[in-house]
N, C-alpha and C positions, 0 to 999 in steps of 0.2 A: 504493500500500500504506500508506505513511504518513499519510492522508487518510482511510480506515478505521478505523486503529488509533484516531486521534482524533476520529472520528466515536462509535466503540466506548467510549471515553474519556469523554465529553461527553456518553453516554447514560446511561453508570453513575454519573455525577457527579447527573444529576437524580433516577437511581434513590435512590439516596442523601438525597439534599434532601429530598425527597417523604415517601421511609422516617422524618428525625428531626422532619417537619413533623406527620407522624399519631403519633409517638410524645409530641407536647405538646398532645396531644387532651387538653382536660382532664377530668378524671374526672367521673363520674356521683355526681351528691348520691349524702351515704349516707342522709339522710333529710329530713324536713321539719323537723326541728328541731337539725340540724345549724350551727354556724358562729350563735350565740346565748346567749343572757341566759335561764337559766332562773329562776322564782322560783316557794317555796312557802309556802302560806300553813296555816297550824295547823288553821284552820278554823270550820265552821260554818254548810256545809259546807268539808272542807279541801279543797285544791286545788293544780293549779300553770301557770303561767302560761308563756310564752313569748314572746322579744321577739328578732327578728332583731337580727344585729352592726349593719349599718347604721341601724338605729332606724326602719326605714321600714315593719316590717309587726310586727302582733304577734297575739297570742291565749290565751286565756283558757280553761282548762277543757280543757288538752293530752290529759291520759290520760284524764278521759273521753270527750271525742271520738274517740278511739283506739278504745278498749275498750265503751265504753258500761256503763263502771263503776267506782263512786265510788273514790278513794283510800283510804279508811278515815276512822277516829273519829280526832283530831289527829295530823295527819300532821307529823312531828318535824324530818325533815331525810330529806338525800337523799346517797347516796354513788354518786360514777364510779368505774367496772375496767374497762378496755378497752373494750368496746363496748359496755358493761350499765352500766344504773344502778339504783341498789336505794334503793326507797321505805320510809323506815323511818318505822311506827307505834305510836304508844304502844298503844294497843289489842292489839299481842304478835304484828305481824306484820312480814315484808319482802317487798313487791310486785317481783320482776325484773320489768325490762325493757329491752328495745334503747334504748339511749339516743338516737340520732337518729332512731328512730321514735316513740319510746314505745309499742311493740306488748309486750301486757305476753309473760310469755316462763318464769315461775314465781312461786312463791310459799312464803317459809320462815313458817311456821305453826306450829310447835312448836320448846319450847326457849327460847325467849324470852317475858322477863315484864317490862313494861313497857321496853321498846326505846328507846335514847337518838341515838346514832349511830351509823354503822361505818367502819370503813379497812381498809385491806389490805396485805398483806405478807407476802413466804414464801409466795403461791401462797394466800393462805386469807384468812377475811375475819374482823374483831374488833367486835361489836355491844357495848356500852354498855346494862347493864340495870339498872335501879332495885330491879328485884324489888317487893316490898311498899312504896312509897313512907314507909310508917309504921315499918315494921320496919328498923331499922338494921344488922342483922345479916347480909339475904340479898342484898345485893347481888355482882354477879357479871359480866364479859365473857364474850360466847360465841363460838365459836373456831366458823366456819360452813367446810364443804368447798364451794368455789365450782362444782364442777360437781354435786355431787348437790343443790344449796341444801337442805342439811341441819346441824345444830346435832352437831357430834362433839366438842367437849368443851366444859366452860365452867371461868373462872377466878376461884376468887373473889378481891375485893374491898373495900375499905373505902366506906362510906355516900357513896351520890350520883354515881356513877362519871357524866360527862356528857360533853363532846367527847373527841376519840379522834382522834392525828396517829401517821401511821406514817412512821418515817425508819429506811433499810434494815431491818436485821430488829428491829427495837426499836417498841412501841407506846408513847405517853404519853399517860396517861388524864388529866383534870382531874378535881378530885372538888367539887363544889358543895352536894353537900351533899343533894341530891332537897328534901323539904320541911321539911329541919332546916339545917343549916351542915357544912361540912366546912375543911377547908384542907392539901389533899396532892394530889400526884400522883405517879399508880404508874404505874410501868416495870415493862415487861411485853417479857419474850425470846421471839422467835416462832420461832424455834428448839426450842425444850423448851417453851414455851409456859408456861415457868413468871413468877408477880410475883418482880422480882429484890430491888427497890427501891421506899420511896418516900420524895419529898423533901417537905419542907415549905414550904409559899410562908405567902401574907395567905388571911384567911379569903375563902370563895366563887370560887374557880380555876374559871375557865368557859373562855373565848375563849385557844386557842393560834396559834403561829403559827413558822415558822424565818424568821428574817432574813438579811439579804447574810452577817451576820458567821459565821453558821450556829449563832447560838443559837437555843436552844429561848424562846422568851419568851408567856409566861402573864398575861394579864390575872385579876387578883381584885379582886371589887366591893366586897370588906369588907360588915360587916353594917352595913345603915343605921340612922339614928337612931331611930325607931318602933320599932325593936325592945327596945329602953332599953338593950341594949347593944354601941353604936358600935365598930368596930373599922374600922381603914385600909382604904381599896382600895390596891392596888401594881399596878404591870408589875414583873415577876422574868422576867431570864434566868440561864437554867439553862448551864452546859457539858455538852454530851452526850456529851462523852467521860468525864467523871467524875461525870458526875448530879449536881450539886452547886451551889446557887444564886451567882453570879457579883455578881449585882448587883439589887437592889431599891430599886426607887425610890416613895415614898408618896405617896398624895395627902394635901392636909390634910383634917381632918373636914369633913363632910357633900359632899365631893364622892366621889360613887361610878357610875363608869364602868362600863358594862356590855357594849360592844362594841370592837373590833377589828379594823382591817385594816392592810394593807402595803402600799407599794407606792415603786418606788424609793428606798431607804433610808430611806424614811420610813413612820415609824409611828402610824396616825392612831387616834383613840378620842374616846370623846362623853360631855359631860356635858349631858343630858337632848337635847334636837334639835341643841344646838352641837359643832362639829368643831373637835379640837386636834390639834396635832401635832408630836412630837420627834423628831430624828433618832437614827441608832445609838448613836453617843457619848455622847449626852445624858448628864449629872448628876442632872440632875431632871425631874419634870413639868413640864408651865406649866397654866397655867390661866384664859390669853391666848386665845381662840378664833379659829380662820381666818375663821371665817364660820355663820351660823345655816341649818341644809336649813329646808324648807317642810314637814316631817315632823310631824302632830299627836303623835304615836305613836314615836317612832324605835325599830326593832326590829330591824334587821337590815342590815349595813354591809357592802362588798366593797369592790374595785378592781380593775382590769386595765387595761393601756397607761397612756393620759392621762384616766380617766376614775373618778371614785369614784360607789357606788352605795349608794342608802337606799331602805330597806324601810318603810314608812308601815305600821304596823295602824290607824291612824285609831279609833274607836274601840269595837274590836274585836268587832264586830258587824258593821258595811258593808264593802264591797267596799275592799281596798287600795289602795296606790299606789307606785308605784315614781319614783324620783327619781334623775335620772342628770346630774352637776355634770363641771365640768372643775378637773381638779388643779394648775392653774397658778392660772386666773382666778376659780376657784369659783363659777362663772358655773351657772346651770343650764341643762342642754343640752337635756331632753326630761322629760315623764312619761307614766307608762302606769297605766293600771289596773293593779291584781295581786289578787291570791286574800285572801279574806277573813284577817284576822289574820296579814298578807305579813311574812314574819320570815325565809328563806334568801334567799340569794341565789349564782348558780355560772353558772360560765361551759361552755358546751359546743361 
């Protein structure tokens, strides 16, 4: 009897095994451009490109390959929401689609006039719109219902409304200014969806970002010398518990920084192809370079893990290129082709 019991014992022991053995089946792609490097390029035609995590395969011309239909007239930027990514175009459109397929999947067409970015938060989505690039006056965020991709309210705003960072229910718009100058950014409650706030940084507030410390921190380019009247680039971080600038740090004249990334407490930014970099604490800028990309063009900057990434428009006609360095050695690790006039760069 005891020699059953353990026989009975020792079958339900591999029942078991067997059972948590198919239970670490690992899942089924969710797509062909899953677990990847996407990048978009403005265009000419616009485009966007794709490049596996391991840097071993890549490809060019994702959504129309999909679709077998263009992205639009300068395709701007690109925003992720769960399994959707939304192509936003200056032309007044937003192309959905599945993000690791790119099968397209809608299209918001109305409600929006010259389309900058979008984010999300509160269940709904916040587009960045120029309105009249000339006209100062109509600029506006549009408040989109994510399942019907339709435009149900908009917000106005002050001239140039341009990235757009959502942290819980609060949005923070940069204002650059469209094809004049600005120097603010508006807080916006997605709650009431009302502007609560806005703060004042340096002129030209483009590139934002949250750091370890969990400030809000904004890069402004200032107005360059050609224009005959020079004013500071800064990095300002803001505290977003009381919207209010903590600290601003200036460059000196004629250096004006136009891009932004993060990555382990370190905050990297460019002047012209060259890569600086200061930590949270920092006092100041430097103006000391890590090291110079192979960038003719430098147009658009990222990071993730141990790897920093530049966006090449080369010049802005031919085919881009992407350029991907290590953060330690600044060594360059690979490049790829990317989409004519290559200026985003995101990770999916």
């Amino acid at each position: 009897m005891k020699k059953i019991i353990l026989s009975i014992f020792a079958m339900s022991l591999l029942i078991v095994s067997c059972s948590s053995d198919d239970d670490a089946t690992p899942s089924e792609p969710l797509g062909a451009y899953e677990d990847g490097i996407i990048v978009s390029g403005e265009g000419g035609p616009s485009s966007i490109s794709f490049i596996s995590e391991d840097l071993m395969t890549s490809e060019n011309q994702i959504y129309f390959n999909v679709n077998n239909e263009a992205t639009g007239v300068y395709l701007q930027s690109l925003g992720f929401n769960d399994d959707k990514a939304y192509i936003v175009v200056d032309a007044g459109t937003i192309t959905v689609v599945n993000r690791y397929t790119f099968e397209k999947l809608g299209t918001i067409s109305t409600g929006l006039t010259t389309p900058r970015y979008i984010a999300f938060a509160n269940g709904k989505g916040y587009v960045t719109n120029w309105g009249d690039p000339y006209d100062e006056t109509d600029d506006f965020v549009a408040v989109v219902d994510l399942t019907a991709n339709t435009v149900i309210s908009t917000i106005p705003v002050g001239n140039g409304p341009e990235q757009i960072l959502a942290e819980d229910n609060v949005v923070y718009v940069s204002h650059k200014g469209a094809y004049t100058t600005n120097n603010i950014v508006s807080v916006i409650n997605t709650s009431s969806d009302v502007l609560t706030t806005t703060i004042t940084v340096n002129d030209n507030p483009d590139e934002m970002l949250v750091d370890d410390n969990g400030d809000l921190v904004v890069l402004s380019s200032g107005k360059p010398a050609w224009t005959g009247d020079e004013t500071k680039a800064a990095i300002t971080k803001i505290d977003m518990d009381t919207n209010t600038v903590s600290t601003t740090l200036e460059f000196s004249d004629g250096e004006h920084p136009e891009l932004m990334t993060y990555l382990n407490g370190h905050l990297y930014y460019n002047l012209g192809s060259s890569i600086l970099s200061i930590t949270d604490d920092a006092t100041a800028v430097t103006s000391i370079p890590l090291f110079t990309t192979a960038a003719t063009t430098l147009y658009g900057m990222a990071a993730k893990d141990d790897r920093l990434y530049f966006a090449d428009a080369v010049d802005y006609t031919s085919a881009g290129q992407l350029f991907i360095y290590d953060d330690t050695s600044y060594s360059l690790i690979n490049s790829f082709n990317a989409p004519v006039v290559a200026s985003k760069i995101y990770f999916n």
